[in-house]
C-alpha positions in Angstrom: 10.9 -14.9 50.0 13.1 -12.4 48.0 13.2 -14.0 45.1 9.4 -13.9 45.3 9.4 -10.2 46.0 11.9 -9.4 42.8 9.3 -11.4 40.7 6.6 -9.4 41.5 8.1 -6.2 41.2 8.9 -7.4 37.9 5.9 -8.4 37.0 4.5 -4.9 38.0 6.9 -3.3 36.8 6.0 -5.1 33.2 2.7 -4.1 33.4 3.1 -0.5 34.1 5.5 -0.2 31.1 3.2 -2.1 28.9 0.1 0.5 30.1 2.4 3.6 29.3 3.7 2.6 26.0 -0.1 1.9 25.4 -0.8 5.3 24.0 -4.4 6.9 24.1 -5.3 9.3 21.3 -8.3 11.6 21.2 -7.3 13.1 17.4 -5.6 10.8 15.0 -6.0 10.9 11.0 -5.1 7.9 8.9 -4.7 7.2 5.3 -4.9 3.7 4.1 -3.9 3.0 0.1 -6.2 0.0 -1.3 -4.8 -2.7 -3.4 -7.7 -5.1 -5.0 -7.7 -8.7 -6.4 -10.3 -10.6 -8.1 -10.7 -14.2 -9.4 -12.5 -12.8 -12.5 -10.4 -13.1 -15.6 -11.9 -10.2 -16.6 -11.3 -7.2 -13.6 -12.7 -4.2 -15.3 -14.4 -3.5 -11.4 -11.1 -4.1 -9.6 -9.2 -2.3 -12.2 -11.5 0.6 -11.9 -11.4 0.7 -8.0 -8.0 -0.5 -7.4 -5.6 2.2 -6.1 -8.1 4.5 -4.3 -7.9 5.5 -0.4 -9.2 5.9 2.7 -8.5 8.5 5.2 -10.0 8.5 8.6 -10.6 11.6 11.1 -10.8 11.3 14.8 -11.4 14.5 17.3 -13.3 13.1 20.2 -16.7 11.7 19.8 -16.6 12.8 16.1 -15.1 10.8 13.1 -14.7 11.5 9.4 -14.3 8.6 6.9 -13.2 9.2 3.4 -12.9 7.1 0.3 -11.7 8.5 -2.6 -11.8 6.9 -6.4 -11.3 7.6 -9.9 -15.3 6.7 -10.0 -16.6 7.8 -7.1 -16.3 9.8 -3.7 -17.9 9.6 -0.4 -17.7 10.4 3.4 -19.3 9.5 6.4 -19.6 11.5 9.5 -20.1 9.7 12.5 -21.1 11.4 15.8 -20.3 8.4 18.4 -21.8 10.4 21.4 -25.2 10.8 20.0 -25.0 8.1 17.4 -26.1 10.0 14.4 -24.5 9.9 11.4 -24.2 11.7 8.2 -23.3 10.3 4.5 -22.0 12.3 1.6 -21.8 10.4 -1.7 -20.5 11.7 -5.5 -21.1 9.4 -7.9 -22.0 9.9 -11.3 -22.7 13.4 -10.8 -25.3 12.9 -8.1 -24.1 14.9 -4.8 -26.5 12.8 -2.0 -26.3 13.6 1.6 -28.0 10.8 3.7 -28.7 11.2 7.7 -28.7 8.3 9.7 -30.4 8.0 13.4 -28.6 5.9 15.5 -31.0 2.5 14.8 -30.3 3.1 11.2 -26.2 3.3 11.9 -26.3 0.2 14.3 -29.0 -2.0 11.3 -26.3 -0.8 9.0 -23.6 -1.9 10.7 -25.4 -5.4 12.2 -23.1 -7.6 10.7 -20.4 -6.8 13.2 -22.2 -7.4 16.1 -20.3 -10.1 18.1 -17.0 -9.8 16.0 -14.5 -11.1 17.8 -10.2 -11.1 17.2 -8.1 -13.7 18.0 -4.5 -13.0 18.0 -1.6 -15.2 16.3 2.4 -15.5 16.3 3.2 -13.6 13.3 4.3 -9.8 13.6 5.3 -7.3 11.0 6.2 -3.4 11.3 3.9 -1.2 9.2 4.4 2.8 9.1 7.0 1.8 11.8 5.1 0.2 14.4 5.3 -3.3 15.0 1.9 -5.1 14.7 -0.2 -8.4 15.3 -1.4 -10.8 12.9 -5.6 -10.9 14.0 -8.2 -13.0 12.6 -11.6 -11.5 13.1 -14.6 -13.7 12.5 -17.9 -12.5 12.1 -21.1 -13.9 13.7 -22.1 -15.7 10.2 -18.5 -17.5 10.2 -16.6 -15.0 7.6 -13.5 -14.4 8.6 -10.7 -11.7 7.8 -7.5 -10.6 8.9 -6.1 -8.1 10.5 -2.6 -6.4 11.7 -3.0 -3.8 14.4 -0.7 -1.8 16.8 -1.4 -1.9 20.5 0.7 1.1 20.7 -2.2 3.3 19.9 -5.5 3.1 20.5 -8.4 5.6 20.0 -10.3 7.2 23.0 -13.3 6.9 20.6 -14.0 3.1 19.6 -17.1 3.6 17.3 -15.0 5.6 14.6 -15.0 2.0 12.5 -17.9 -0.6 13.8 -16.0 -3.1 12.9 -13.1 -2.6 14.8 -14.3 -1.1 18.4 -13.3 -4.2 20.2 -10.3 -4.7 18.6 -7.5 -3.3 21.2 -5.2 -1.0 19.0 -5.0 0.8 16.1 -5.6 -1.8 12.7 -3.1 -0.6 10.0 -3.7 -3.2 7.5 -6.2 -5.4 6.9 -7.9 -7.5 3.6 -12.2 -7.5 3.6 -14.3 -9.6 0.7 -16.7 -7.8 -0.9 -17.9 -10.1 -3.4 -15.3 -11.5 -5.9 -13.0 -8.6 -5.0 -10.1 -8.2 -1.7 -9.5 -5.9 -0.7 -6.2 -4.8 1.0 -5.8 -1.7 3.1 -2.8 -0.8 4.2 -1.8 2.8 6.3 0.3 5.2 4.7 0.3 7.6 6.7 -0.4 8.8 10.7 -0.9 12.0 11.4 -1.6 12.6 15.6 -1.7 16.6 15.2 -5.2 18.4 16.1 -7.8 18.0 13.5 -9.5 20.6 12.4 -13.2 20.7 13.5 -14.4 22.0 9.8 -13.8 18.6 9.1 -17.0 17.5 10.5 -18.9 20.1 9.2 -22.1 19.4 7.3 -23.1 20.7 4.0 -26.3 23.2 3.7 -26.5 23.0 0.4 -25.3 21.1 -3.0 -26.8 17.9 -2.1 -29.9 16.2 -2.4 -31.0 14.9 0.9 -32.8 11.7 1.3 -33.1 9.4 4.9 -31.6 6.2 5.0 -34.8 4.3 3.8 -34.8 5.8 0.7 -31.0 5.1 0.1 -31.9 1.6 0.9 -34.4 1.2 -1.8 -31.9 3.2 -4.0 -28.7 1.1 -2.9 -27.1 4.1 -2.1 -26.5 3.7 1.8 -23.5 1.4 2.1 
């Protein structure tokens, strides 16, 4: 009977220490450097694109997502609560702002629906935190991977579609767009306040246009 007793207050006593080094974040910015491959002898594209970042902004409900290039610039501003979402986009001189209701932002997103991670055996520390080898398979069969940290995870799940069922913090992870890879890896996390200018929207400079008319213009993704 006592040895039963000492195994369940070890077990207990596993779970609450895995719950309290499970850390819960309401403001978190990341900045992820991109590395990118292609099979084309030829990678003017990747060449071009290869070396730019992504930085992501969480404060509550909101989220900010950056991605920054030699050719081109854009952010989206996601409001999780109401669903809404904003896009600003700088490429080739064109400054478009496109607003997104929450059908557009969940048809945008629809190829994620029903992602799902499975976990492996491999580990590896990244910016210090140890992290799981994922694969996530969409519902059309494409698969990528993922390492993530269980140590932190985001009070707000809908700051990346993709990875709201994923249960930690990603902090590398390769996508195929095409003939290109490419590799995301963090650089940096920041867990001080964020500022709330951050999720301000422009009232000027852009032209505006709804997602429809990005859509026939290619401009939404």
């Amino acid at each position: 009977m006592k040895k039963h007793i000492v195994i369940l207050l070890m077990s207990c006593l596993g779970t609450q220490f895995a719950a309290q080094a499970q850390r819960k974040v309401s403001e978190l910015a990341l900045t992820y450097d991109a590395s990118i491959s292609s099979g084309s002898k030829e990678p003017k594209m990747a060449d071009a694109l290869d070396g730019h970042t992504k930085t992501i902004y969480i404060k509550g409900n909101m989220s900010r997502a950056e991605l920054a290039s030699a050719l081109f610039s854009s952010a989206t501003i996601h409001d999780s609560k109401a669903g809404t979402s904003v896009v600003l986009k700088e490429v080739s001189g064109q400054k478009l702002l496109i607003r997104m209701t929450s059908d557009n932002w969940a048809e945008n997103n629809k190829r994620y629906d029903g992602i799902t991670f499975a976990n492996t055996s491999d580990t590896k520390s990244i910016a210090g935190y140890n992290c799981i080898k994922a694969v996530a398979t969409l519902p059309d069969g494409t698969t990528f991977t993922v390492y993530y940290t269980p140590d932190i995870v985001p009070e707000n799940k809908d700051y990346d579609y993709q990875f709201k069922n994923l249960n930690g913090l990603p902090l590398e992870y390769e996508l195929v767009q095409g003939k290109l890879t490419i590799k995301y890896t963090v650089s940096k996390i920041n867990m001080n306040p964020v500022p709330a200018s951050k999720f301000d929207i422009p009232k000027s400079g852009y032209r505006e246009m709804t997602y429809e008319e990005s859509k026939k213009m290619n401009v939404s993704n």
